[in-house]
Structure formats: C-alpha cells, structure tokens
N, C-alpha and C positions, 0 to 999 in steps of 0.2 A: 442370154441374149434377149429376152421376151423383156425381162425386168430394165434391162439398160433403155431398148426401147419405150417401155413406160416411163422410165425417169427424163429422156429427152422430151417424151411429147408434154410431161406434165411441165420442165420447166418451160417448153418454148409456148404452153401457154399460161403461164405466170406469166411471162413478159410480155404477152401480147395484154392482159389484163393489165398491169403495172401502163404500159405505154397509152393505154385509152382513159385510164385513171389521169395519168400526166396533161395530156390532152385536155381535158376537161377542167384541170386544176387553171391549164395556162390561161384556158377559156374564160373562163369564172376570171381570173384572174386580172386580165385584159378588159373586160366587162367591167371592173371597180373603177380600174384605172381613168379608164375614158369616160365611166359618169362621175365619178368624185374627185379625180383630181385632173384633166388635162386642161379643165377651165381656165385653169390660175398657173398649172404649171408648163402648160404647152401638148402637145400631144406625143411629144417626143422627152420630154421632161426639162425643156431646157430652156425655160423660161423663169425666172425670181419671180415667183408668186406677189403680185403688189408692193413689187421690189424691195421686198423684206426677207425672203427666204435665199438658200441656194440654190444653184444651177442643181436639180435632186440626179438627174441622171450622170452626175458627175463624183459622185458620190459613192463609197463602198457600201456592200450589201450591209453590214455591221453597223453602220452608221447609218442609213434610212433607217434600219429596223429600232435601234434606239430610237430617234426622231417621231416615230409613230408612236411606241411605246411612251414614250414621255409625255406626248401631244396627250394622249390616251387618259393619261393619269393628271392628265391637267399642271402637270408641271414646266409645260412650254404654252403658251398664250396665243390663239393666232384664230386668224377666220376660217380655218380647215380643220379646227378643234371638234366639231358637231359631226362631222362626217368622218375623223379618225376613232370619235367616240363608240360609233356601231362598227367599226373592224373586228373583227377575231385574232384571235393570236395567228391562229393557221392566215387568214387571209393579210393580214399583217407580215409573214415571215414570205408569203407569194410576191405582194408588192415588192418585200424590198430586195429579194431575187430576179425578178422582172425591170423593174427600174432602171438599171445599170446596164442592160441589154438596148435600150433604147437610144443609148449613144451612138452616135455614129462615126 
C-alpha cells in the first residue's frame, strides 16, 4: 500500500512539472509570435504577409513547420527570412503548433 501511494504522489507530481514546463513553452511561444511575426501576419495569423504569403493560421501544423524550415535554410526568399533565421528547431516546431490554434 505505502509503495502504490509513493508511485501516485510521484506521478501526480511529474504532471504537475510536465503542465508548468507546457505553460511556459506556450509562453515563450506566444512571446515569438507577437514580436516576429503578427506585424505582417496579423495577430491572429490571418493576414498575407505583404500579400505574398498565406493566410499561416490556415494552414497545418506540417506545413508551417516546413515553411519555417525552408525560410531557415534560405530556400524560400522573403522579408521574414532574418527573423526565421534565429528560430530553433524546438521554437520552430512551437510556432507551428501554436499557429493553427489562432484560427477562429
């Protein structure tokens, strides 16, 4: 009985660690969002960036995350190039999780 109770109290606090870690991801996350890209793409993502881009919040998550990655490696050309250039892959695979939430 002692040891089941230690295996409950230890997962319920993994998950509370896990859900403050998330939290903080979304944070950070939402923080890129609004200083590097809602300038050009909307604050909601649903704007064509100097009417050359798509609508990005209409888009799958697989599909922004290429987009960045490509941007990244200089194989898509655009005014958002300088600012996808310092992304991370982690903060890169955030945006493009996040993005597609912003639809409404």
């Amino acid at each position: 009985m002692k040891g089941y109770a230690s295996t409950l109290f230890f997962i319920a606090g993994s998950l509370l660690a896990l859900n403050s870690h998330a939290n903080e991801s979304l944070e950070h996350t939402q923080k890129i969002f609004n200083r590097s890209c809602a300038m050009c793409h909307g604050k909601q993502g649903e704007k064509s960036a100097l009417n050359q881009s798509a609508i990005i919040n209409s888009l799958k998550t697989e599909e922004i995350l290429t987009a960045l990655e490509k941007r990244k490696a200089g194989e898509i050309v655009g005014a958002g190039n300088a600012a996808k250039s310092r992304l991370s892959e982690e903060e890169m695979k955030g945006l493009a999780e996040y993005i597609p939430t912003l639809k409404k």
